[in-house]
Every structure is written in C-alpha cells, then in structure tokens.
N, C-alpha and C positions, 0 to 999 in steps of 0.2 A: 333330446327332447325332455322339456320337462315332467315330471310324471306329476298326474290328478290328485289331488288333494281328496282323500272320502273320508266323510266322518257323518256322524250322527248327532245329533244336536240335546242334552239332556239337559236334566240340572232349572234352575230358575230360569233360564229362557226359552224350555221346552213349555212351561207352566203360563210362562207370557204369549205363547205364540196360541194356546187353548182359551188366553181370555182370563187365568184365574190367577195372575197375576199383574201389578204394572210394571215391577221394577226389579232389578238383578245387578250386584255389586259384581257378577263375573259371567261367564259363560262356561259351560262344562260341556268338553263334547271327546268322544270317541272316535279316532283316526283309526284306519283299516290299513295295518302296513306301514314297515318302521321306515319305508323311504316319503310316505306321504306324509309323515310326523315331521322328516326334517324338513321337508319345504315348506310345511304350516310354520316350525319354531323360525325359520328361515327369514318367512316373509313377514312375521310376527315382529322380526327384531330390524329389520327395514322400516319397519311402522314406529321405533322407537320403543317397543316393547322390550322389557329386562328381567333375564332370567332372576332368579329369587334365589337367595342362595340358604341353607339351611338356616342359619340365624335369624331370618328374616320371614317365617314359616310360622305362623302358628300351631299347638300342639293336633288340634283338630284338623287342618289343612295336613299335616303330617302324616295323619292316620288315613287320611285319602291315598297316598300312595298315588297320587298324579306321575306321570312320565315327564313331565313336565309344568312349572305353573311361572307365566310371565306377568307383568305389569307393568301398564304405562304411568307416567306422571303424573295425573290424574287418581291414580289406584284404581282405573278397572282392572282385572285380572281376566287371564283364561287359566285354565285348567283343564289339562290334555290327558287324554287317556291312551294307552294303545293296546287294541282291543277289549283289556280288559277294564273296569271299573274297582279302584278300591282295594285291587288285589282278591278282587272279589270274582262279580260279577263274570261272567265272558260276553261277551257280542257275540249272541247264537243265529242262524240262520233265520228263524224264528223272527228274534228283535228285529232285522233286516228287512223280513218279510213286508211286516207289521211300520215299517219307518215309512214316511209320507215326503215328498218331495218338497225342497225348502226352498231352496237354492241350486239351479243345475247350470252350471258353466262348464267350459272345456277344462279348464285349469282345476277349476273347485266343483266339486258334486256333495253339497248340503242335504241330510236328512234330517225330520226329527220323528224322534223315538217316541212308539203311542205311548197314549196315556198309562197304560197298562206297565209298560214295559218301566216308564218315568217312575209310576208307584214303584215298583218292585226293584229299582236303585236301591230308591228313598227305604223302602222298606225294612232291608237288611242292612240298617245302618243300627249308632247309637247317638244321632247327632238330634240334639232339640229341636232346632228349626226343620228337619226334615219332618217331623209328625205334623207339623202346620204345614207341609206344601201338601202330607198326604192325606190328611183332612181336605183338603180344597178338592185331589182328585176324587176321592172318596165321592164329596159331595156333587160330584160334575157326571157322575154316572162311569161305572168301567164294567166290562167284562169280568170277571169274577175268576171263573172257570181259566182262561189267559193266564191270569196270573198265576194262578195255581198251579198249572200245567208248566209253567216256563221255570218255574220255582222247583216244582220236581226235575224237568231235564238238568237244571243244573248241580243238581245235587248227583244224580246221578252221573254226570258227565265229569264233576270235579271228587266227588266220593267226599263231599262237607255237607252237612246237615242244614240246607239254609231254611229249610223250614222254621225250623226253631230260633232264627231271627226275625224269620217276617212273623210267626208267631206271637210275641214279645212284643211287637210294636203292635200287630194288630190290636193284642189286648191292651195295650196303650189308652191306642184310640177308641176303643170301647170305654173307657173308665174315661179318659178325659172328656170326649168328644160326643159319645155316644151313640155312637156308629159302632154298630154292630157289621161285620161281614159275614157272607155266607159260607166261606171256607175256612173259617174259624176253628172249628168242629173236625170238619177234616185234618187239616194241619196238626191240631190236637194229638189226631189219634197216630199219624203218622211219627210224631216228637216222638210220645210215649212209645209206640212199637220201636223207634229205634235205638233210641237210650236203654228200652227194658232189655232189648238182644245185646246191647253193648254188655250191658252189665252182668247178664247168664255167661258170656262169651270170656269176658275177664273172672267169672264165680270160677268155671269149669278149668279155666287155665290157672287156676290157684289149687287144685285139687276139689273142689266140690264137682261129686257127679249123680246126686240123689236129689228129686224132687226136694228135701225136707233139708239138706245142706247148703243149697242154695237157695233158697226160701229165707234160711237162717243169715245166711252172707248178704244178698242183696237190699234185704227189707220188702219186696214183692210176695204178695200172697201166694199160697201154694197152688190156689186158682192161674194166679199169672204166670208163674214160673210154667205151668202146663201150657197155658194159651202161647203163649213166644216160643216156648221151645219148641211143641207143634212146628209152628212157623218156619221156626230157623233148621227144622228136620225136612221139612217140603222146597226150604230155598238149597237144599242140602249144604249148609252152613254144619250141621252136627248129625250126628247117629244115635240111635238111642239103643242099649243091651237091652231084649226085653228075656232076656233067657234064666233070668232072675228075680226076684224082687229085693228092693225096691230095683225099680229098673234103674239102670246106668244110663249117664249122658257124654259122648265124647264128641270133643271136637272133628270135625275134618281136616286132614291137611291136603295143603296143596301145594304143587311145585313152584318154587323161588323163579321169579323169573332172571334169566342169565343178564 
C-alpha cells in the first residue's frame, strides 16, 4: 500500500493562499517522514519534474538546505523539506496544531502552516525577499505572543539561540518598514541575557572568578556581571564562594553523557 504523502505547505504559496500575495516561482513545503518525501520526489519526477543537481543551485537556494529541490521545463520548482526547515527550523507539534486543511485526499494530506508559523520561517532567515513577505504578514495582523512562544520552544528544543535571528530581522523591519512588534523588547532582553551568560561562562573558564576580572574580560558592567551571574547561580549553571571577598564564581560541572 502506498503510504500518504503529509506535508505542510509554506514559503510563497502559503502567502498566496492568505491573499497577500499573487504569484510564487516555487512552492516550499515540509513532508512528515522520509517514506512520504519519496513518494512526493516520486510522483514529482512522473510529472516530468528534474532533480537539480548542485551546479545548477543557486548560492541562496543552497543555504536552504532543501532535502530536495525539483523543476519542471517551465522552471517552477518545489522545494522539499523533511521535517525540518533550513537546517533550521523543526516542524513542532505546535506548527501542526496551528496548520489549517488545504488539500485532504487518501494518498496526499495538504496543510498550510499559519500565518504565524509562515513569519517565523521567514524570520530567522537572512534572505531579502523574505523581509517583504514578512512585512505583508506583519501587515495582515498575527498573534505576536505565537510567535514568540514557538520561537523560544525552539531554542530550547534545539539549544540555538533563534531569538537573535528573528531579532535582527525584526529590527529590519522596524527601520525599513516601520513596523514595530510587540515582542521586540522581549527578544531584546532575552538575546542579551544569553550572550551575557555565554560570555561570564567562557570569562570564568579562562580563569576570571571576581566580579572585577570578568568585568574587565567581557566589557559588561560590574552591575551586569552581578545581574547574570545571579541568574546563572539560580539556573545552577555556577556557584558562587562567598566565604571571602571578593567572592569567587565557579563553574558547575556535569556528567558527560556516555
């Protein structure tokens, strides 16, 4: 029996199916399950569809990390993802949740990914044309908080900072566009807490273990160096000596795993 084809539908003709665009040179969607990817590339290359081979790639298309990217005679393309986006992204339950019924057949089950989820691709990219599709969602009204929230699961779930990309582009689109977000500010503070713990984290494995040595090492105020390390004492990340002054700061360690 042949197995169901599930995917998600993103990219320019998730933007078309909202209304806030007309037109799309490819389609980008994310399959569920590396047996449902070959019967998409399958029946993609039945339709006259031709894998691409790296020559034939542009540098940008490159740095998508597609699982695959076909194209007919014409040059429409697809652009296949499996499960993940970009090398990025994951297809979280969440996105799944949040996907709206496109296309439901026995063979093929079409989703497309909200709006929310569509920005938050686009977001964490560094490609031009994606700050124009994420001005259009901007401008189409989204959930805010969504994004936010989906933005930190994955950070936490992949242990990559993707804050500090949607970051980046948000203030993009603040300077180009004018659009301001509301989670701007938050993302903000979240960047800076985790870079400033990076950077105590790497001070203190150099040898700095005084407020006033890693003050000196990082460039953060002596104010900061207290506020983060606080922190990183309550996520028990470090310990602090206070059986002296100036107090000591040491790392935690923890078991390797096998």
């Amino acid at each position: 029996m042949t197995v169901p084809v599930r995917l998600i539908i993103i990219g320019g003709l998730g933007l078309i199916n909202f209304g806030l665009k007309e037109a799309t040179k490819d389609v980008d969607v994310i399959v569920q399950g590396s047996e449902g990817l070959s019967v998409l590339v399958d029946n993609l290359k039945a339709l006259k569809y031709r894998a691409m081979g790296p020559s034939m790639i542009s540098r940008p298309y490159k740095k998508m990390e597609a699982n695959q990217i076909l194209e007919n005679s014409e040059g429409f393309r697809w652009d296949i993802f499996l499960n993940q986006v970009c090398g990025a992204l994951v297809l979280s339950e969440g996105m799944k949740s949040r996907a709206t019924p496109f296309y439901e057949k026995e063979r093929l089950q079409a989703r497309l990914a909200s709006k929310e989820d569509l920005f938050l691709f686009k977001g964490i990219t560094d490609r031009e044309a994606d700050l124009d599709d994420m001005r259009l969602l901007a401008e189409s009204g989204l959930n805010w908080r969504v994004i936010e929230q989906e933005c930190k699961n994955q950070s936490i779930s992949s242990g990559r900072l993707w804050e500090n990309a949607l970051l980046g582009n948000l203030i993009d689109l603040r300077k180009r566009y004018k659009i301001t977000s509301p989670i701007e500010q938050a993302l903000q503070e979240v960047v800076e807490e985790r870079l400033s713990e990076d950077a105590l984290r790497i001070s203190i494995e150099k040898g700095n273990a005084t407020v006033t040595t890693m003050s000196k090492d990082t460039g953060l105020t002596a104010y900061l160096v207290r506020k983060y390390a606080k922190k990183m004492e309550e996520k028990g990340i470090l310990q602090v000596d206070r059986s002296s002054y100036p107090h000591k700061f040491i790392l935690n360690s923890y078991p390797k795993p096998d």
